[in-house]
C-alpha positions as CSV (number, residue, x, y, z in Angstrom):
1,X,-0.8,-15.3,26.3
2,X,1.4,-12.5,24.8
3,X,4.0,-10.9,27.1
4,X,2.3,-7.9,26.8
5,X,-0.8,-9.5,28.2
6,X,1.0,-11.2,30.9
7,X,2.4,-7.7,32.2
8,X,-0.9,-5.9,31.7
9,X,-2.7,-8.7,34.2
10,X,0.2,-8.3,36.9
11,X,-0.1,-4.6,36.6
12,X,-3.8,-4.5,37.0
13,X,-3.1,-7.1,40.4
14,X,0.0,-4.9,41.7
15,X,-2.9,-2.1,41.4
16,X,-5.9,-3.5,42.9
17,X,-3.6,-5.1,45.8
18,X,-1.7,-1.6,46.7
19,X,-4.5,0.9,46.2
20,X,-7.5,-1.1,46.2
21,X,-8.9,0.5,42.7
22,X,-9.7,-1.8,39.6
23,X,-8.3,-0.6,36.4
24,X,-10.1,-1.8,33.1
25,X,-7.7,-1.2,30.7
26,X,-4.3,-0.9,31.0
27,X,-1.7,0.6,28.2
28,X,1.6,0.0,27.8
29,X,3.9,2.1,25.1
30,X,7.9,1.5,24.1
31,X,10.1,2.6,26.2
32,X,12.1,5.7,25.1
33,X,15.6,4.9,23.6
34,X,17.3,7.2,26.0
35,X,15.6,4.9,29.3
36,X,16.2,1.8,30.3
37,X,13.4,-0.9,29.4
38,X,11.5,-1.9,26.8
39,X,7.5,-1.2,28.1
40,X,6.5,1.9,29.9
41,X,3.5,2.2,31.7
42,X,2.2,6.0,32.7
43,X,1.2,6.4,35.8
44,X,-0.3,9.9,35.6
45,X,-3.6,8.9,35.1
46,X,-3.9,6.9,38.7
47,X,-3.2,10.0,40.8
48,X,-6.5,11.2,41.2
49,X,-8.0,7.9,42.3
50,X,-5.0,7.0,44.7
51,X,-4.3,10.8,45.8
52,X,-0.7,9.6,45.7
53,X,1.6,11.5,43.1
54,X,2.9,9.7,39.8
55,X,6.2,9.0,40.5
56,X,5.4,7.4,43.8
57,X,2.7,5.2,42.6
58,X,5.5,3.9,39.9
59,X,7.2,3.2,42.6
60,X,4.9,0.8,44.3
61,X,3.8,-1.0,41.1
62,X,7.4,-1.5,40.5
63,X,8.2,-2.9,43.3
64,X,5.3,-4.8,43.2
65,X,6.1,-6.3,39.9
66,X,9.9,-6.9,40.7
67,X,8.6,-9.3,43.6
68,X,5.5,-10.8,42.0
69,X,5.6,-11.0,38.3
70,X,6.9,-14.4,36.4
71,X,8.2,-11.9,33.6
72,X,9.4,-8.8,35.0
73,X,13.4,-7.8,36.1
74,X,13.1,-4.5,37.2
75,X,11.8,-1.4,36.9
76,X,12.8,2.3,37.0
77,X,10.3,5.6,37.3
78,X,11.1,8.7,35.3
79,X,8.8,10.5,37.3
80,X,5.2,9.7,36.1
81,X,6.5,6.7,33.7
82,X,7.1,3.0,34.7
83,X,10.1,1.9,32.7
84,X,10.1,-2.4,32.9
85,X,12.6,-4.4,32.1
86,X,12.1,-8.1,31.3
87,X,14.1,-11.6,32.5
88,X,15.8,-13.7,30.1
89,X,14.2,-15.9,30.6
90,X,11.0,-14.5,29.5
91,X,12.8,-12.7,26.6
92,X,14.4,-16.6,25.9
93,X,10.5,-17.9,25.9
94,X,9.3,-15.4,23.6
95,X,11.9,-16.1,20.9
96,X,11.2,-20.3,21.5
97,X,7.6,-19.3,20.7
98,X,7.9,-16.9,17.7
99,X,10.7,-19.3,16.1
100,X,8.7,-22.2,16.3
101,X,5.8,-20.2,15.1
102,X,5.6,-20.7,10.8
103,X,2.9,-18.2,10.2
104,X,4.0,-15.7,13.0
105,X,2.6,-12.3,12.1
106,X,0.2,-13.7,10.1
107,X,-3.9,-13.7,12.0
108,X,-6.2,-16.5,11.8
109,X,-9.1,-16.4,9.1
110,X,-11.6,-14.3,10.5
111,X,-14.4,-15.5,8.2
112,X,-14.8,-11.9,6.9
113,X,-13.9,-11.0,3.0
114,X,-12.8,-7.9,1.3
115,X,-12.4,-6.2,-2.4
116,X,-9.8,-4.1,-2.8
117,X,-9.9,-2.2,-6.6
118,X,-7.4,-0.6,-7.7
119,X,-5.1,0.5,-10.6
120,X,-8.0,1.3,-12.6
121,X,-6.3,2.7,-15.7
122,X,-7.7,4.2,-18.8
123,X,-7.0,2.6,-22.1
124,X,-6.0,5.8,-24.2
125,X,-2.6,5.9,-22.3
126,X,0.2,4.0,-20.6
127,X,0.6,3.3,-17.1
128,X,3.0,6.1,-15.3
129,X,4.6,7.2,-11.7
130,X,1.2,7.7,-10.4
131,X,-0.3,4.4,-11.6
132,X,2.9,2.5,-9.7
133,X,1.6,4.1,-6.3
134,X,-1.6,3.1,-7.2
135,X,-1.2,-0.1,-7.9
136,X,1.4,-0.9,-5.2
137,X,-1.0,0.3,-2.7
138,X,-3.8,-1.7,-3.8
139,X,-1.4,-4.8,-4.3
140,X,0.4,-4.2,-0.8
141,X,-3.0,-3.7,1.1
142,X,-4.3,-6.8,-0.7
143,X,-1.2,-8.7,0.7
144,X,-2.1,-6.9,4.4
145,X,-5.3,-7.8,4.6
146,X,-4.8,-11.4,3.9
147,X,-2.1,-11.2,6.6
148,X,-5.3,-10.0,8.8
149,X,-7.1,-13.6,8.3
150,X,-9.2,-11.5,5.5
151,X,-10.5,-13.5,2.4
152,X,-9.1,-10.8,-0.4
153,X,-10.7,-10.0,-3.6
154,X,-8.2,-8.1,-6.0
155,X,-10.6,-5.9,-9.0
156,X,-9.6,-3.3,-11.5
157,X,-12.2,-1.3,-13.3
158,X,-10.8,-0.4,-16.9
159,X,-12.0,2.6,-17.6
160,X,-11.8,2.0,-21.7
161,X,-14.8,4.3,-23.0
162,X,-15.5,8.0,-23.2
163,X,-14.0,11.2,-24.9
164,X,-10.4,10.7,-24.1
165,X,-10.6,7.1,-25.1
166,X,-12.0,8.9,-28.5
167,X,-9.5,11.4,-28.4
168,X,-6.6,8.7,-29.2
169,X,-8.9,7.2,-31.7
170,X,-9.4,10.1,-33.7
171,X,-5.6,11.2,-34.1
172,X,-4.6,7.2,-35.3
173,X,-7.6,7.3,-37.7
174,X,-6.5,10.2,-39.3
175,X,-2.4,9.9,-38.7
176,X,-1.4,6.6,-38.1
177,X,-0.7,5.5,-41.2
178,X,-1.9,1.8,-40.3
179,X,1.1,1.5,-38.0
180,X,0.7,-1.3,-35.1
181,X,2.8,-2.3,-32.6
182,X,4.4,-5.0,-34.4
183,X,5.2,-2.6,-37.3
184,X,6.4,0.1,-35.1
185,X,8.1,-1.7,-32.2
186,X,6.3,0.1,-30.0
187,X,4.1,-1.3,-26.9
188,X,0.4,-1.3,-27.7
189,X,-0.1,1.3,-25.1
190,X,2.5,3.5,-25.5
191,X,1.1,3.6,-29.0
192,X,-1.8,4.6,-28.1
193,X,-0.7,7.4,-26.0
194,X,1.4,8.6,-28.6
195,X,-2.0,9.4,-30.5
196,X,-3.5,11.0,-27.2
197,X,-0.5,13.2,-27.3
198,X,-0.8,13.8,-30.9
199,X,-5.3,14.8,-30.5
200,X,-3.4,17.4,-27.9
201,X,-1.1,18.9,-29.8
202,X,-3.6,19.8,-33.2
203,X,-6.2,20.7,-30.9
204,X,-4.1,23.2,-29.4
205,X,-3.1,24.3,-33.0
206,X,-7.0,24.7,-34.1
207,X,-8.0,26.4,-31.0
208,X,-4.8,29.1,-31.5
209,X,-6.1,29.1,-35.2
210,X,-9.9,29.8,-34.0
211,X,-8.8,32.4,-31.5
212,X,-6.6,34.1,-34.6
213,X,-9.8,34.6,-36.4
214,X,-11.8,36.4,-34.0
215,X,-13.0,33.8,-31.2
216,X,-12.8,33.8,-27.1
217,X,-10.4,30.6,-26.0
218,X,-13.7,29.1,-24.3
219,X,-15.6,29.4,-27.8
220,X,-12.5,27.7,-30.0
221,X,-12.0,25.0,-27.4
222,X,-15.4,23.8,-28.0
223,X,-15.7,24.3,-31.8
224,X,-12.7,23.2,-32.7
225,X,-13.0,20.8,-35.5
226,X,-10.9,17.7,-33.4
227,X,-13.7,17.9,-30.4
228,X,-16.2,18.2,-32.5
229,X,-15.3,15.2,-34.3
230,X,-14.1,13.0,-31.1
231,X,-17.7,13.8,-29.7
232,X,-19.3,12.6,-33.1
233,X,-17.1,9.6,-32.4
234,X,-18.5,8.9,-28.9
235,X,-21.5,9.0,-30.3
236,X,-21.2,6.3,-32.8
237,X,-19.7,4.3,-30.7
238,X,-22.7,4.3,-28.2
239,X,-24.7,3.7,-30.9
240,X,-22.8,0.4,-32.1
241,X,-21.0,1.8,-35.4
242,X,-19.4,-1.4,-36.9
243,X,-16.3,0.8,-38.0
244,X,-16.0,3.1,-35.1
245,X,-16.5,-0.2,-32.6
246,X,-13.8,-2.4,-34.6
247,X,-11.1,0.6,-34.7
248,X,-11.9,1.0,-30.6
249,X,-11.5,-3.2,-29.9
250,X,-8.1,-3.0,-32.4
251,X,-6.5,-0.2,-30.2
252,X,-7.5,-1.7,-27.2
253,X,-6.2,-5.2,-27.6
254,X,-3.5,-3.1,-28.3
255,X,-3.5,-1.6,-24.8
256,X,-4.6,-4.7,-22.8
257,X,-1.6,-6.5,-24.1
258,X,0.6,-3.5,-22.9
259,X,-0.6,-3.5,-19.7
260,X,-0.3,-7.0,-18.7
261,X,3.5,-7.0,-19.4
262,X,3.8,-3.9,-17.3
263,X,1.5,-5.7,-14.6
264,X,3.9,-8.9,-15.0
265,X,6.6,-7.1,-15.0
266,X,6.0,-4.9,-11.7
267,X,4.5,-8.2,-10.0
268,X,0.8,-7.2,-9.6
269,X,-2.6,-9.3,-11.1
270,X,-6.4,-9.1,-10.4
271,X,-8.7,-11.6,-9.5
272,X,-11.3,-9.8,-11.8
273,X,-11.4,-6.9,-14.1
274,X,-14.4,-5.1,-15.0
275,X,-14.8,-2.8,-17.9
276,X,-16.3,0.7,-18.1
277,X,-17.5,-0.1,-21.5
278,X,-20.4,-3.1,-20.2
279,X,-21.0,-0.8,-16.8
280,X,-21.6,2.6,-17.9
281,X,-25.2,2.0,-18.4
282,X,-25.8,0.5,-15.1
283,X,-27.4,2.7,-12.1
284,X,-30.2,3.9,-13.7
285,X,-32.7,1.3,-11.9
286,X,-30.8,2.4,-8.9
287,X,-32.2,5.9,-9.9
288,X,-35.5,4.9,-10.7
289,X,-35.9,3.3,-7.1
290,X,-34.2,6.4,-4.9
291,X,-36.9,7.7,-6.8
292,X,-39.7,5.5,-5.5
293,X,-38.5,5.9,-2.1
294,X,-37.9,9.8,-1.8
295,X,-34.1,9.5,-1.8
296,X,-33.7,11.5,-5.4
297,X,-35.8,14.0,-6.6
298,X,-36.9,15.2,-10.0
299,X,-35.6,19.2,-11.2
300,X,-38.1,20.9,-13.8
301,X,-35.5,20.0,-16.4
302,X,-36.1,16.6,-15.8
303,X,-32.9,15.7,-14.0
304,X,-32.7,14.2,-11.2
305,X,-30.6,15.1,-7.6
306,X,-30.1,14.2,-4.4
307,X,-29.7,16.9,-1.4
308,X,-26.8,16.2,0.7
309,X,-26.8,18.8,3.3
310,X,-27.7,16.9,6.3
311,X,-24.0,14.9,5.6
312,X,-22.1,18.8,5.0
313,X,-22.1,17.9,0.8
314,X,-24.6,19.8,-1.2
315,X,-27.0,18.8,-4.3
316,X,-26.0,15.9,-6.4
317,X,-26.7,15.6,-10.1
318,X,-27.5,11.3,-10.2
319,X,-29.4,11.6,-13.5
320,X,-29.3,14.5,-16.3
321,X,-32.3,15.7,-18.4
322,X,-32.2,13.6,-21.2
323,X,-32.0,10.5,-19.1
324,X,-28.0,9.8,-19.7
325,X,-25.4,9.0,-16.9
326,X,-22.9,10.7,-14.6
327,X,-20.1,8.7,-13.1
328,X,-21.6,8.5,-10.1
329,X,-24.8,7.0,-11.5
330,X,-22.2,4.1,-13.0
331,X,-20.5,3.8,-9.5
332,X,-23.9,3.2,-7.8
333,X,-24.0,0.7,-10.5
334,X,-20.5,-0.6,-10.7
335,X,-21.3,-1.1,-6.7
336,X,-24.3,-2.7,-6.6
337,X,-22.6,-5.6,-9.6
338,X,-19.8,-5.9,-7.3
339,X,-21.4,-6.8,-4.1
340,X,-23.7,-9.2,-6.5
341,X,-21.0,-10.9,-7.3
342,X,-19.3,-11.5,-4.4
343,X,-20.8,-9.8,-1.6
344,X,-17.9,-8.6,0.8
345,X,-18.0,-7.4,4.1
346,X,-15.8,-4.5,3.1
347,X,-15.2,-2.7,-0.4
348,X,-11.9,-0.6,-0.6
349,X,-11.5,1.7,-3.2
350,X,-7.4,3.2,-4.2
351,X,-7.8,5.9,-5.6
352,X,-6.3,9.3,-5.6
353,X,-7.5,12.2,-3.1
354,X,-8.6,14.1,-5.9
355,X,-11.7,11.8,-6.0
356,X,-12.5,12.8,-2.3
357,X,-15.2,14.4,-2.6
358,X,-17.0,12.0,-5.2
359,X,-16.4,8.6,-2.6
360,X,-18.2,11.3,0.3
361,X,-21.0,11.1,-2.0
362,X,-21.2,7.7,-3.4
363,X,-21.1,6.5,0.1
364,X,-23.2,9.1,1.6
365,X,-26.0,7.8,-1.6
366,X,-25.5,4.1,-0.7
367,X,-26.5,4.8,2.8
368,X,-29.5,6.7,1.6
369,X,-30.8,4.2,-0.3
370,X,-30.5,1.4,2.6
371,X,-27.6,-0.9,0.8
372,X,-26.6,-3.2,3.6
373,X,-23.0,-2.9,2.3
374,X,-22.7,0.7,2.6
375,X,-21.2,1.1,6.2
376,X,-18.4,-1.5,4.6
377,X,-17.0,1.0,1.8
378,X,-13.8,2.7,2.1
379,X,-11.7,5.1,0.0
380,X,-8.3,4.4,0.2
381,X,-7.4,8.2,-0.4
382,X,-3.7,8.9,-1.5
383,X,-1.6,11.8,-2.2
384,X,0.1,12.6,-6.0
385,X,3.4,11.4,-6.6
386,X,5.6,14.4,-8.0
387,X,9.1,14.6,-9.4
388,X,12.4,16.8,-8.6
389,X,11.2,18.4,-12.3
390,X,7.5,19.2,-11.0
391,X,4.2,17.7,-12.0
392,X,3.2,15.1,-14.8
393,X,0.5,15.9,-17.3
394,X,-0.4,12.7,-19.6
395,X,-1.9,15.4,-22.8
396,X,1.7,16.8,-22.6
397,X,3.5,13.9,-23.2
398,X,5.2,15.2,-19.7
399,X,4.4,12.2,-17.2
400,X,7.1,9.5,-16.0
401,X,6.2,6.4,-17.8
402,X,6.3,3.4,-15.6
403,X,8.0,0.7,-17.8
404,X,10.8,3.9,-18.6
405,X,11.0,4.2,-14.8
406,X,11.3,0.2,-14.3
407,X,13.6,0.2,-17.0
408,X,16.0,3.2,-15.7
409,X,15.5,1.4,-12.1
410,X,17.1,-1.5,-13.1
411,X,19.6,0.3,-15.1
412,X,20.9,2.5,-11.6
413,X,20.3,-1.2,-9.6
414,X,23.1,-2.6,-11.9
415,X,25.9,0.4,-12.1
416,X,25.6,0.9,-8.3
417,X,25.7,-3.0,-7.3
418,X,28.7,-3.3,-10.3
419,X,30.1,0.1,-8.4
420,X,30.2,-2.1,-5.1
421,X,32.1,-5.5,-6.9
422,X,29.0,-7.2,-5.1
423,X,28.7,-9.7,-8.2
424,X,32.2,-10.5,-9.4
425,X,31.1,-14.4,-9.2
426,X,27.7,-14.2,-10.3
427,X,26.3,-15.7,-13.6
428,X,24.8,-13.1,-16.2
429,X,21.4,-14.6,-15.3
430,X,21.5,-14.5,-11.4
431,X,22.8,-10.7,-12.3
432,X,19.9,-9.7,-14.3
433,X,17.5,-11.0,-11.9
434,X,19.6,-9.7,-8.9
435,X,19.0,-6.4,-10.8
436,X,15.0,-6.5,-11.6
437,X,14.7,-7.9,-7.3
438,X,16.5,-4.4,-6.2
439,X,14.9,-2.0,-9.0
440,X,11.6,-2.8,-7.6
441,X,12.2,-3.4,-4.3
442,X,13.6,0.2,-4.6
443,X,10.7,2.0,-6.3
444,X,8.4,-0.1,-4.6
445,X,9.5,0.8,-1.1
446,X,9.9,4.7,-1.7
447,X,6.0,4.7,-3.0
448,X,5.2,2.6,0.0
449,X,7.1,4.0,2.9
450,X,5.3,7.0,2.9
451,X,2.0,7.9,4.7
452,X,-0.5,7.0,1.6
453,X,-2.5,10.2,2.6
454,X,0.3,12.1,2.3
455,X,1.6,14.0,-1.7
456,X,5.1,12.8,-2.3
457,X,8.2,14.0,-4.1
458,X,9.8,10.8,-6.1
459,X,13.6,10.9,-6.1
460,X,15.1,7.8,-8.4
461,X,18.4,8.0,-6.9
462,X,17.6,8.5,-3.6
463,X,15.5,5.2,-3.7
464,X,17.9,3.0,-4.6
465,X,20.9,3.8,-2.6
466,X,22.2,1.4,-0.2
467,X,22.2,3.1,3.2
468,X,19.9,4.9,4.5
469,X,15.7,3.9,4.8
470,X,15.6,2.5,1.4
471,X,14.3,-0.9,0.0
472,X,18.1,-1.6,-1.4
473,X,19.1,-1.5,2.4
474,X,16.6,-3.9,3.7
475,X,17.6,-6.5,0.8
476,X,21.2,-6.2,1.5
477,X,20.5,-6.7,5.1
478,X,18.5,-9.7,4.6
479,X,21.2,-11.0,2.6
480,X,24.1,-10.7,4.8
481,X,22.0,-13.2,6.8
482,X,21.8,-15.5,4.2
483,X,25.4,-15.2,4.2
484,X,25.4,-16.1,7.8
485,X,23.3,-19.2,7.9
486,X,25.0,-20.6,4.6
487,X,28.2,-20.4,6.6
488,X,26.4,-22.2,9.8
489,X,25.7,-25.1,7.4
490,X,28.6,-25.3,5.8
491,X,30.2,-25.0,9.6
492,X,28.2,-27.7,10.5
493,X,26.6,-25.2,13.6
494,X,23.1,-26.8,15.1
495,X,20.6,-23.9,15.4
496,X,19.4,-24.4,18.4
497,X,18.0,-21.8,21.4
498,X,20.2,-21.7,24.9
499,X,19.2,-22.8,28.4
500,X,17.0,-20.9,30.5
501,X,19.8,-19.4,32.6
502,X,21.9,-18.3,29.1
503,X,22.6,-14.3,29.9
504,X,21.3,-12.4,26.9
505,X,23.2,-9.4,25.5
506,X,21.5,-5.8,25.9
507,X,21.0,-5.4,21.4
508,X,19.4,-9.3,21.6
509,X,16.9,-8.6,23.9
510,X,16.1,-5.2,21.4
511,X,16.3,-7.8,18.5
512,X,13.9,-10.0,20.5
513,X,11.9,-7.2,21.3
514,X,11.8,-5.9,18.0
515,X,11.0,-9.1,16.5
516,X,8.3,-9.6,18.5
517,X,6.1,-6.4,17.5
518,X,5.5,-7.3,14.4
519,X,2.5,-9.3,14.6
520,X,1.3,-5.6,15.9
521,X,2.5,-3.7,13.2
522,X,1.2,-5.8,10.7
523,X,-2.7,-5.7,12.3
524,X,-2.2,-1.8,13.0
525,X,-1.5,-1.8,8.8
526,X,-4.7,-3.5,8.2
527,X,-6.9,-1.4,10.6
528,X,-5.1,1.1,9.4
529,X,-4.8,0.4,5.6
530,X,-1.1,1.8,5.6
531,X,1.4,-0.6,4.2
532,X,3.7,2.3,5.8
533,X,3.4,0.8,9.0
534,X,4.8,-2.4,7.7
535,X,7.5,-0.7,5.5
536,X,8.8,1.1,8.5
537,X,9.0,-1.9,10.8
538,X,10.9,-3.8,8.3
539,X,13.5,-1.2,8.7
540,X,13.6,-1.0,12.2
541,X,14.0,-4.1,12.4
542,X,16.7,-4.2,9.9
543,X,18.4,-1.3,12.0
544,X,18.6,-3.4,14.7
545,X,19.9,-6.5,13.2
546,X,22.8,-4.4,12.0
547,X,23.3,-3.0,15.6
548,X,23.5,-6.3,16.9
549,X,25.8,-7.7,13.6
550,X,28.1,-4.8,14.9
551,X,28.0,-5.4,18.6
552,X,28.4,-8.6,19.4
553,X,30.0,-11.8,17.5
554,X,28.7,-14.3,15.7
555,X,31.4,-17.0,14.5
556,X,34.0,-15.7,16.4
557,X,32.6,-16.1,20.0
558,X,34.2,-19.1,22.2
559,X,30.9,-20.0,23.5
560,X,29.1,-22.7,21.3
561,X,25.6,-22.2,22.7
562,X,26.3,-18.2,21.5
563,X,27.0,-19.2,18.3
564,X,24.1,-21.1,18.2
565,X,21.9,-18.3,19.6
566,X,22.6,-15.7,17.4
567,X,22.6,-17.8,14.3
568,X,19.1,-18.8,15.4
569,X,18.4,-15.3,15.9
570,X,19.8,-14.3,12.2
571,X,17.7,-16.7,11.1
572,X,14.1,-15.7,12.9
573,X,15.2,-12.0,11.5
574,X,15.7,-13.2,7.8
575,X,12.1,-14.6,7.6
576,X,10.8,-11.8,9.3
577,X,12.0,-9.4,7.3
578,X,11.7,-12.0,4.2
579,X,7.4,-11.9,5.4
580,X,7.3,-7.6,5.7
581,X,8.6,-7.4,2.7
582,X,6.9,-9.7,1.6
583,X,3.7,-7.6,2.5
584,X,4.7,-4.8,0.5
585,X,4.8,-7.2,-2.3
586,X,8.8,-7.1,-3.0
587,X,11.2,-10.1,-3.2
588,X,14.6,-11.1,-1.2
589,X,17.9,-11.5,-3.1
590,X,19.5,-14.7,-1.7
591,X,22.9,-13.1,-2.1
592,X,24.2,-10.3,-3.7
C-alpha cells in the first residue's frame, strides 16, 4: 500500500471516529513550498456535515493522526488546510521500497494495446521543425504508454501521392538535368524539395505572366501551364503510366532513403508504415454501406454527404459526383485496414490542430456507422512550432530543415561544452557522441516540455544552455551523479540504507518525496497523453537533487551510515531521472 493510501485510510478513520460521517473519497494535494509538510488535506468541504468550521476540524484530524497513524509526525492547519508531515521512518520505508523496486514507475501490462501514428510525412519534401514535434510526440507517447502496461503499436502513413507529390515531379522532369543524389551530394529528400521549391517559384512566374496579359490572379493560378501539367501528371499516374510511375518510384526511393537517416539519426522507427499510394482508394465500400444503412445520403449531383448537426459539425462531402475520394473517405479507410490488422483498444492520431476539425468528423462518421473501435480514437492535437524569425512555409524554401537544425544543435552542444573545459580528457569519439546525446536531448526537450496543445516559439540557444529548464541541465545533473557513485566505488563506500531511527535531513525527505511521485506523473502523462508532465518532473526532480548536492554533504560527512545514505540516494535519483528521460525518448551522458 502506497503512503498516500495509508494516510487517506487513517484520515477517513480519524473522520468517522471524531464526527461520525463516512467520507468516500478522500484527496490529498502537495503541500505548498512556503508550509511545512509534504500532503495537505482541505478540510473546507467537511464543514457543512460537521457544522464545525475548517480550521477546527483540521485540528481534530490532526491530532488524531499525530496519535493514531503508523506514518504520520505531525501536522499543522493553515486555516481550512491540513498540512502533514511524515516520520522517518516511514520516509526511510518508502525509499527501501522504491530502491529495491527495478521497474519503479513503470505499470503492470494491462492486457490493453494501442496505435499511436505519427510523423506522417509527405514524400515531395524533407522533414523540418514541425516534423521533430511531431515525431517526438508520437515517439515520447509511444514510450509513455508502454510505461502504462499498454502493448504499443508505432505506424506512419506516408503520404507519397497527390498534386504536390506531382508538383516536385514535374520541375525534376523538366530541370533536373538527370541529377541524383549521388551526383549532387545532396540527400534524396532535400533533392526532392529543391524541385518542390523550384514548381513554386515558375509557377509564380507564369501566373505574374498570365495576370500581365489580361487575367484575374484566381484565373492564372489555375491555367497556368505548370498546374495544368502537374494535374495531367496525377492523372497518368492513377492511370498506371509506365513513365510517369517509374520517375515517381525513382524520386521516392530517393526520399525514403532520406528519411530513414533523419529517423536514425533523431532516434525514432515504426513498427509499420503504410502508404497513401495503396490506401487512397479504400473507403468507398465504407460509403456504399453508410449508404445501405441511412448514415450518408445521396445529393442530385450524385455525391454523397453525411449531416453532422446533431454533433455541432455541419454536412460532410464522403463521396464526390464522379465517384472519386476525399481524404476523409481514405481515413474511414485507412481506419478500418488499421483496426484489421491489429485491432487496438485505442487508436491515437499526432497530428497538428489544424486537422481539428477533420478528426471531429472522422470520429463523429465512425460512430455513425457502428465501428466498435470508434469510442477508442484519439487525436493527439498539437500547436505549430514557430521561430524568433516567424513562420515556415515549405513552397518558399523558408522552413527550418530538421537535419540543418540537428546539425547546428550539435554544432552549439560542442562550442558551449568546449566553452565550459568539460572535455579536456575525453577521446574525439566519446566527444562526438557526448555532442549528438546533448544536441537532442536539447531540441528534444524544448519540443516536449511544453503543453502539446499549446503553439510554441523555438529558440536554439535557449534550448541548449546549461541552467535553467533545459534538457542540457537534466543531463549534466544526471552526470554529476555518475560522478558521485564512480567515486563511491572507487572509495570502496557500501550503498546501503540507514537504520530505522537514522534522522533524515529536511531536502532528503523532499528528495524522497519527490522521488516518489513519479510513478504518478508518469500515469497522469498517459491518461493524459502529455509527455510534458514527464518532462517537467524530470526537472523537479533534478532541482531538487541539486538543492540537496548544495545542502548537505556527501563525502565529506563524519558519519559513515550518511555517506552511505545519500550515495544510495544519488543513485535512486540517477535512474530516475535516467527512466523520465528516458520516456521522452533522450539518452544520459555518463560523464561530461
Amino acid at each position: 500500500m502506497t503512503i498516500e493510501a495509508i494516510l487517506k485510510a487513517d484520515i477517513q478513520k480519524a473522520v468517522h471516529k471524531n464526527f461520525d460521517i463516512t467520507v468516500e473519497d478522500i484527496l490529498l494535494q502537495p503541500t505548498k513550498k512556503e508550509f511545512e509538510g509534504f500532503y495537505t488535506f482541505v478540510t473546507f468541504a467537511l464543514t457543512k456535515a460537521t457544522r464545525r468550521a475548517p480550521a477546527e476540524i483540521g485540528q481534530i484530524i490532526g491530532a488524531d493522526l499525530e496519535a493514531n497513524s503508523t506514518v504520520v509526525d505531525r501536522c499543522n492547519v493553515v486555516q481550512g488546510f491540513l498540512n502533514i508531515s511524515l516520520k522517518d521512518t516511514t520516509w526511510l520505508n518508502l525509499f527501501g521500497n522504491i530502491s529495491s523496486d527495478a521497474d519503479f514507475g513503470t505499470l503492470p501490462a494491462n492486457g490493453k494495446s494501442v496505435m499511436v501514428e505519427f510523423s506522417s510525412p509527405n514524400t515531395n519534401k524533407p522533414l523540418h521543425l514541425g516534423h521533430l514535434r511531431n515525431n517526438f510526440l508520437g515517439d515520447s507517447l509511444s514510450r509513455i504508454l508502454k510505461a502504462n502496461g499498454y502493448d504499443v503499436v508505432k505506424t506512419c502513413l506516408v503520404n507519397d501521392r497527390g498534386i504536390h507529390i506531382c508538383k516536385s515531379m514535374l520541375a525534376y522532369r523538366e530541370l533536373g538535368n538527370g541529377e541524383t543524389p549521388e551526383s549532387s551530394g545532396i540527400k534524396g529528400d532535400h533533392l526532392a524539395g529543391k524541385y518542390y521549391v523550384k514548381f513554386d517559384i515558375e509557377y509564380k512566374k507564369q501566373i505574374n505572366e498570365l495576370v500581365a496579359s489580361g487575367l484575374t490572379a484566381e484565373e492564372a493560378a489555375k491555367k497556368a501551364p505548370w498546374i495544368l501539367e502537374a494535374q495531367k501528371l496525377l492523372l497518368l499516374w492513377e492511370q498506371g503510366d509506365a513513365d510517369t510511375v517509374a520517375l515517381w518510384q525513382k524520386m521516392n526511393t530517393w526520399v525514403y532513403a532520406g528519411f530513414n537517416q533523419t529517423y536514425n539519426q533523431i532516434g525514432v522507427s515504426f513498427d509499420k508504415t503504410y502508404y497513401e499510394s495503396n490506401t487512397y482508394l479504400l473507403g468507398k465500400d465504407i460509403i456504399e454501406e453508410g449508404l445501405q444503412k441511412g448514415v450518408f445520403f445521396k445529393k442530385e449531383d450524385n455525391s454523397v454527404w453525411i449531416n453532422l448537426t446533431e454533433e455541432g459539425l455541419d454536412e460532410k462531402l464522403v463521396l464526390r459526383g464522379d465517384g472519386t475520394s476525399v481524404y476523409i473517405t481514405q481515413d474511414l479507410g485507412t481506419t478500418e485496414l488499421k483496426y484489421g490488422d491489429f485491432h487496438n483498444d485505442r487508436y491515437l492520431w499526432v497530428v497538428g490542430n489544424e486537422q481539428d476539425y477533420h478528426f471531429n468528423v472522422l470520429f463523429a462518421i465512425l460512430k455513425r456507422l457502428g465501428r466498435s473501435y470508434a469510442d477508442g480514437c484519439y487525436h493527439i492535437s498539437y500547436g505549430m512550432v514557430d521561430l524568433p524569425s516567424g513562420k515556415m512555409k515549405s513552397r518558399e524554401g523558408t522552413v527550418v530543415d530538421a537535419d540543418d537544425l540537428v546539425r547546428q544543435m550539435i554544432d552549439t552542444a560542442a562550442a558551449r561544452t568546449q566553452e565550459l573545459g568539460k572535455i579536456d580528457d575525453f577521446e574525439s569519439e566519446e566527444a562526438t557522441q557526448l555532442y549528438d546525446t546533448l544536441a537532442l536531448g536539447a531540441l528534444k526537450y524544448y519540443l516536449l516540455k511544453v503543453d502539446p496543445k499549446k503553439r510554441m516559439l523555438f529558440n536554439p540557444e535557449e534550448s541548449i544552455d546549461f541552467q535553467g529548464h533545459t534538457g542540457p541541465f537534466i543531463q549534466y545533473t544526471y552526470t554529476r551523479m555518475r560522478s558521485i557513485l564512480r567515486k563511491a566505488e572507487q572509495s570502496g563506500i557500501e550503498i546501503k540504507l540507514p537504520p530505522a531511527n537514522y534522522e533524515l535531513h529536511q531536502v532528503e525527505r523532499e528528495l524522497i518525496f519527490t522521488l516518489s511521485q513519479f510513478p504518478m506523473r508518469v500515469q497522469a502523462a498517459g491518461i493524459e497523453f502529455a509527455p510534458s508532465v514527464v518532462s517537467f518532473y524530470t526537472y523537479e526532480l533534478a532541482k531538487v537533487y541539486n538543492q540537496f548536492y548544495a545542502e548537505v554533504s556527501i563525502f565529506a560527512d563524519p558519519d559513515p551510515i550518511a555517506v552511505s545514505f545519500r550515495v544510495a540516494l544519488s543513485k535512486v535519483v540517477a535512474e530516475t531521472i535516467q527512466k523520465g528521460l528516458g520516456l521522452l525518448g533522450i539518452n544520459v551522458p555518463e560523464r561530461m
